[in-house]
N, C-alpha and C positions, 0 to 999 in steps of 0.2 A: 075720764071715760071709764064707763063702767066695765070690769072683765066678765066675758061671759063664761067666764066658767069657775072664778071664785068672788065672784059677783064682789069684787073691791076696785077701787076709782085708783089708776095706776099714778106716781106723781116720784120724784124726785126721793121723798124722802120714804116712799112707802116699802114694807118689806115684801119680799119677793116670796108668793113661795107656790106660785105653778110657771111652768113655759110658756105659756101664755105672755105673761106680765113678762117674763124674762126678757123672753124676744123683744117684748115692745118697749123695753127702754134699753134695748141694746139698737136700735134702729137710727136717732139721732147721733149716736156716738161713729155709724155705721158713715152715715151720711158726713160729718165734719171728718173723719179722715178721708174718704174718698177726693172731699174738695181740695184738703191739703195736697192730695201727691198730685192733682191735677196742676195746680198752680207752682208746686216744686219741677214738677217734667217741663210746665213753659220756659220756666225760666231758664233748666237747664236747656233747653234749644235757644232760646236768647243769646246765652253766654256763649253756647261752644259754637253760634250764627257769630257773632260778632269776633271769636279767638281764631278762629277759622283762615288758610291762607285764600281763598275765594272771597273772601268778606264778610259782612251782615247777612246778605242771604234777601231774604224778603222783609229784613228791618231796615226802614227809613233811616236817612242821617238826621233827621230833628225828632225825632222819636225819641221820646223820654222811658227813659229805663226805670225800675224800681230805685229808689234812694235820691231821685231828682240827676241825674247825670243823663247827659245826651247820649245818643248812641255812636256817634261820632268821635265823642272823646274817648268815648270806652273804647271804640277801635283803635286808635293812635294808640293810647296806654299797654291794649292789649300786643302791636305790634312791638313797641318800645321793650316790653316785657321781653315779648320772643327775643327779639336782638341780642339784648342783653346777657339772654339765657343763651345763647348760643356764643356772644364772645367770651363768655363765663369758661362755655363747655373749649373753646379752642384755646385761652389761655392754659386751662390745667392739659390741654395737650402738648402743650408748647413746652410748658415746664416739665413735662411728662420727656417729654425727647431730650429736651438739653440734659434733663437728669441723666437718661441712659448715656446720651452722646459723650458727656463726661467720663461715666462710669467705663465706659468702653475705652475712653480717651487712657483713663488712667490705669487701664488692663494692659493694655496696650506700652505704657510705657513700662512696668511693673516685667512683663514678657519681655520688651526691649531689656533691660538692663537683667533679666534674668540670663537671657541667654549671653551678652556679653562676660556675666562672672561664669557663665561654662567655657566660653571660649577662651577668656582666661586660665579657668583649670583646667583646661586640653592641653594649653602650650606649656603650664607648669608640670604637667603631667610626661610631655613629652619631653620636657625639659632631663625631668628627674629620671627618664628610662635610658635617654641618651647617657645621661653622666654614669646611672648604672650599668648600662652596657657595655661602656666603656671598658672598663677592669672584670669584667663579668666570668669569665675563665679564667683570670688569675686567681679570682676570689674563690670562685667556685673550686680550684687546685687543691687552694691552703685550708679551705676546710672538709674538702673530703680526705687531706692527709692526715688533717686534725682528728678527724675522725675514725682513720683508722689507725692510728698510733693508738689511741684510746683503747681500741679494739685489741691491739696486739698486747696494750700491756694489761690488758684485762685477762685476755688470753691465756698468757705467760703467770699471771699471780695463780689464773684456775691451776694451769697445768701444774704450777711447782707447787699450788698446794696438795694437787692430785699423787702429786708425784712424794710428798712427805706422808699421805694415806699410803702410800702403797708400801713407805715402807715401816710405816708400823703396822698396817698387818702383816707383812713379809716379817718383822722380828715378829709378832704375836704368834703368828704360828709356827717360826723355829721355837719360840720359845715353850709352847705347849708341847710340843715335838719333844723338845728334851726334857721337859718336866713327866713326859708320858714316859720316857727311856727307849724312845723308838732309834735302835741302834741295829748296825748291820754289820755282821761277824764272816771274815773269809776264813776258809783252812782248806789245807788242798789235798786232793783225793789221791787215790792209791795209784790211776793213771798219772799224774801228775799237772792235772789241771785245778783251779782254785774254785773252790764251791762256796756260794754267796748264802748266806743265810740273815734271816731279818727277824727282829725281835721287840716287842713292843712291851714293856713294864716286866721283863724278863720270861715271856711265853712267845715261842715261835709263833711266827707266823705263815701257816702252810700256802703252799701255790696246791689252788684247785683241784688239779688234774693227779696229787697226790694223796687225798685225800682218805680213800679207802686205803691205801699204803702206811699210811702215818699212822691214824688214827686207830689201833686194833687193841688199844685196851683201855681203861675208864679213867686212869688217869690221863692219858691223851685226848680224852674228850674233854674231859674238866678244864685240862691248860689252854684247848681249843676254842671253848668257850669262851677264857676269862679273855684270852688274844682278842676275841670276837667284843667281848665288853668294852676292853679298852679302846680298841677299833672304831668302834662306833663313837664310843664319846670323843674322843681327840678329831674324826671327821664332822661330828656334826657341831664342835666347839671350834673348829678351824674355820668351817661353813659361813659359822655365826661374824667369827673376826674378818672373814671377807665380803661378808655383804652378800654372797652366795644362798641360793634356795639350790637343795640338791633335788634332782627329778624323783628319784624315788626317796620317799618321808622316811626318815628312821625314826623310832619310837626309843627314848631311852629307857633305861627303869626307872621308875615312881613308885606313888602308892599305891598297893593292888598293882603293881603289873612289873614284877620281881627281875626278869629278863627281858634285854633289849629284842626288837622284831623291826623288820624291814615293810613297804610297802611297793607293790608294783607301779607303777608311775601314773596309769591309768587309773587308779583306787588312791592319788596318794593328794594330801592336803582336802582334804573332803569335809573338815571342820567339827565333823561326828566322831564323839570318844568311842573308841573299838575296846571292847575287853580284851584283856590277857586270854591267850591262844588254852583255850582247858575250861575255863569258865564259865560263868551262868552269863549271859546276855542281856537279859530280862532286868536284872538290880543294875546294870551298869547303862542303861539304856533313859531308866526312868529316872537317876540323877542329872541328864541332863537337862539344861535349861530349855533347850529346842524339845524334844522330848517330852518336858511336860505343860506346853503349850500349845504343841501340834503332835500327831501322832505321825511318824516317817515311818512309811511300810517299805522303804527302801531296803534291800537287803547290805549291812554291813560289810565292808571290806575287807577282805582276807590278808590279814600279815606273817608275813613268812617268818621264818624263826630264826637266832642267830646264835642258838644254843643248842649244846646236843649231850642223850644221858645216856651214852652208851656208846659204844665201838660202829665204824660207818656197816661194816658188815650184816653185825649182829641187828641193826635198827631196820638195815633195807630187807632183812627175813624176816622181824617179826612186824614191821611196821611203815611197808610201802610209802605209805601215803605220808606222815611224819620225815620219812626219807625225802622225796620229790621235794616237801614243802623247804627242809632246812637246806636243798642243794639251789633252791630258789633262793633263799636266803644270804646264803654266801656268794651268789655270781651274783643275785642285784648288789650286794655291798661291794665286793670288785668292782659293776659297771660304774654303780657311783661316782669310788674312787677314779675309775679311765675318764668319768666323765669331768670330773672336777680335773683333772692333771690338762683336758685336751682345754677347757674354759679358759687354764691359767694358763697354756703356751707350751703346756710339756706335749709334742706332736709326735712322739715316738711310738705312743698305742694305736695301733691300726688293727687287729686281729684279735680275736676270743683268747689266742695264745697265750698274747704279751698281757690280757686282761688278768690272767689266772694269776701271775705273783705278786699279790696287792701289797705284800708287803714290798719288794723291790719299788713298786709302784708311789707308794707313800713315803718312802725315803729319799726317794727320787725331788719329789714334790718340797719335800717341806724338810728334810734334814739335813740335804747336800746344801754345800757353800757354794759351789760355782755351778751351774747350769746349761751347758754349751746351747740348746736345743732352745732355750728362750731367750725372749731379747733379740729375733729373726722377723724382719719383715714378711707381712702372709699376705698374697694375695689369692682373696678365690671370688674370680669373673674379675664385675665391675668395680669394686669392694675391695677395699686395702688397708690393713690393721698395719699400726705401728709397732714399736717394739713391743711383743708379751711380754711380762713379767709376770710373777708373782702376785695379785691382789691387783694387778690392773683392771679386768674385769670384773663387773659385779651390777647386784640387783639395786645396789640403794646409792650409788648415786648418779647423777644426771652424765659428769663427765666419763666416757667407756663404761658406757648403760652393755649390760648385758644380752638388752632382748633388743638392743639398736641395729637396721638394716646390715651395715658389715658384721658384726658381733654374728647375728644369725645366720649368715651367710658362711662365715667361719666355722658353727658348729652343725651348719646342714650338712655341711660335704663331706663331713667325718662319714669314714664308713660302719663306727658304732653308735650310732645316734638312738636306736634301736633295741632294748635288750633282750629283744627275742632271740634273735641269732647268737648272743652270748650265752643265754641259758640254755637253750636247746643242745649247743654243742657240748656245754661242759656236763648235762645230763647224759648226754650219750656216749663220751671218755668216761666215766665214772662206771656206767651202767657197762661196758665191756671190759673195765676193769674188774669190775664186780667176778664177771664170769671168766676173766682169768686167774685170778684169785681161786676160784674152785680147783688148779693146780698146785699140788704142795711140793715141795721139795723134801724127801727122807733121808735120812743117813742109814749107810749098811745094818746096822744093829735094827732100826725098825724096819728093813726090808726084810733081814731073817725073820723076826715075828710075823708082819704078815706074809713073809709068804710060807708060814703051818700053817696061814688058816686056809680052809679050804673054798671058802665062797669067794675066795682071790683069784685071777686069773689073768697070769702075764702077758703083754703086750711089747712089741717091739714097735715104736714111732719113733724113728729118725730123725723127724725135719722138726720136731717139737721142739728144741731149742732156739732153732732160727724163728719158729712163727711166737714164742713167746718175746723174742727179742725184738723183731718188726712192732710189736704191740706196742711198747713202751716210747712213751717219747723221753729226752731229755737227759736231763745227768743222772737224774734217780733211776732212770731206767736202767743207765749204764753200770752203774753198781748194785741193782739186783741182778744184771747180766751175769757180772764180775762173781757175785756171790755165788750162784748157782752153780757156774762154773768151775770152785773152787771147792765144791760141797760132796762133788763124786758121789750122791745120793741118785736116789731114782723118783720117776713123775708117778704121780696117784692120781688120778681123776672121778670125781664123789661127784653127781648129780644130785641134783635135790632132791628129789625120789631117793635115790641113794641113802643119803642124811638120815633120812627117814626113817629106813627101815633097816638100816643098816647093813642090806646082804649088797651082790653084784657092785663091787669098788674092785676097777682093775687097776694095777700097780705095773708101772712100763721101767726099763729101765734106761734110765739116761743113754744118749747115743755117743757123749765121750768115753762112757767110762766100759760102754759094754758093746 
């Protein structure tokens, strides 16, 4: 057939090349599958007519199937099939439960005898509490005794080693003691009472409250000082052998810092090098290590001083403040010492008073051989110290810890815990010593001189011997008493203004002799 539109005769083997011709030999190919899925669809109705639980359907039983088989057999077959597919599907059922039933079976026995070996270890359990119970407080007896005998003799090794500490520091610091020459000298006064004097590498050692009395010329300040030297170092070497921190820091001598100084307790252990009391600040500041890593704009701690270059008088006229500072000086190194004597058991310091004779104080401590006042049971409150001794308390070790609940309960109830109250008093004895001191005593010979001169002008005071005797405390008092009274001289009283200027000194004359 001719195409009409590229006019060639369409055929099998012709080539294609409009729509035309395309279409038209895709047309038979169109037509033989159409017929195929018609005759595949019968037959599937055939098959699933005759598999069917209804039957064939509208298929005869002599009806010839495709392949020559009747349709009769193909139903028996078909049914035969199902059957079989169905005792197929209930065997693996069958085997499917007995599997479990088994598997159950055997859980079950597995559970059974699990729980028999517990109920066996219940009754061996019970077995074994019973037998333990049994003896269960005897045993428990012998081993908490066990345990504390342990305890005791552990106890007892601490204590007696504590107890051979104590007494080599108790010889270390006799033994400093006498290698220092801290000795104490009686001789008895013109009343016939004995006067105690203490002495440390051969330089008195003043009680406080004498100090303007003693000290009135430059070699008493010099011997005053080296006492103050030696002082220091045997306190703060004795400190060292007992394991003791004292509250206020002493500073020994070193390099650059010639004379020993004390620190207030509040300013004391502060970790920052202080210069020598005179010096530049600035060069001692910038060798430390803290120092030149950080800049501390803290102001540095004042150390009081434990040396003096001059008579107490003549310091507290021309140099107040030096004055204050070294009478700071000497009552923190007395409270030290009260506080180290009250630490070790010496309980005898209660008052600023018994603070002032550091040398009785320190002899007491560490030179006497027998001790009545320690080795006394102390209780204060709840809190009960055993015997003080010597070197029993301290900072470095665990057994009679220093800073331990009874230990601080011991040194709370002290009534000088405090060194205010010791300095302030022994400032203000000194300071009215000071202004009785402004009374001289003269002999006849210098009352006829001054009294030619004319800017003199006698006085009669009576009671002036009694109100200079009230002032004085003590036995020094009593022998300048003694003195005066023996002196048949007369009173002069020089005001500072006076001093000065030299006019208006009135001369009185004693009430014994006149």
């Amino acid at each position: 057939m001719e195409c009409g539109i590229c006019s060639k005769n369409g055929g099998p083997e012709a080539s294609l090349v409009c729509a035309a011709c395309t279409r038209a030999s895709l047309y038979p190919l169109r037509v033989d599958h159409a017929t195929a899925l018609l005759e595949k669809a019968q037959l599937d109705y055939r098959i699933a007519s005759l598999y069917s639980p209804e039957g064939p359907g509208d298929i005869a039983e002599n009806d010839v199937l495709p392949g020559g088989i009747k349709a009769s057999d193909a139903t028996n077959c078909a049914r035969l099939e199902r059957i079989q597919t169905e005792q197929a599907a209930s065997e693996d059922r069958i085997n499917l439960i007995t599997e479990q039933a088994e598997s159950l079976r055997k859980q079950m026995e597995e559970v059974k005898r699990e729980i028999s070996e517990r109920k066996s270890a219940l009754v061996q359990r019970r077995s074994d509490r019973a037998s333990i119970s049994h003896e269960i407080e005897a045993r428990r007896t012998n081993t908490l005794e066990t345990v504390q005998k342990g305890i005791q003799r552990t106890s007892h090794r601490h204590d007696k080693t504590h107890g051979q500490i104590i007494n080599a520091r108790a010889s270390l610091c006799q033994e400093a003691a006498s290698l220092a020459d801290l000795k104490q000298r009686r001789r008895k006064t013109k009343d016939g009472g004995v006067r105690e004097d203490y002495f440390v590498c051969g330089h008195a050692l003043l009680d406080l409250r004498d100090l303007n009395a003693k000290i009135t010329k430059l070699d008493h300040a010099n011997n005053f000082t080296a006492a103050l030297i030696q002082t220091a170092g045997l306190l703060v070497l004795c400190s060292h052998y007992l394991h003791v921190r004292l509250p206020a820091e002493i500073t020994l001598p070193h390099k650059d810092y010639p004379l020993p100084t004390i620190f207030h307790p509040q300013s004391s252990y502060t970790a920052r090098e202080v210069p020598f009391p005179g010096t530049n600040t600035s060069h001692s500041s910038s060798n430390t290590p803290d120092g030149s890593r950080t800049l501390d704009q803290r102001p540095l701690p004042k150390p009081r001083t434990l040396f003096i270059d001059r008579e107490m008088a003549k310091l507290a006229k021309e140099d107040p403040a030096a004055y204050s500072i070294f009478v700071e000086g000497v009552s923190l190194l007395a409270w030290d010492i009260a506080w180290l004597c009250r630490s070790q058991g010496l309980l005898t310091i209660n008052s600023w008073e018994e603070v002032c004779p550091f040398g009785r104080n320190l002899w007491l401590l560490f030179a006497t051989s027998s001790r009545p006042i320690l080795g006394k049971d102390v209780e204060q409150g709840k809190a009960t110290l055993p015997g003080l001794t010597l070197g029993h308390l301290s900072h470095g070790t665990s057994h009679s810890f220093l800073g331990a609940a009874d230990a601080e309960m011991h040194m709370r109830t002290w009534s000088l815990r405090s060194p205010v109250k010791t300095l302030d008093r022994v400032k203000a004895h000194l300071q009215a010593d000071l202004s009785r001191l402004e009374w001289e005593v003269l002999d006849e010979r210098e009352w006829d001189e001054a009294a030619q001169r004319k800017d003199e002008e006698a006085v009669l005071v009576g009671a002036s011997r009694k109100v200079g005797a009230e002032g004085h405390a003590g036995r020094e008092s009593k022998e300048r008493d003694e003195k005066g009274r023996n002196a048949a001289g007369w009173m002069k009283l020089r005001s500072r203004s006076d001093d000065a200027t030299g006019a208006n000194v009135k001369s009185v004359p004693d009430s014994d002799t006149g």
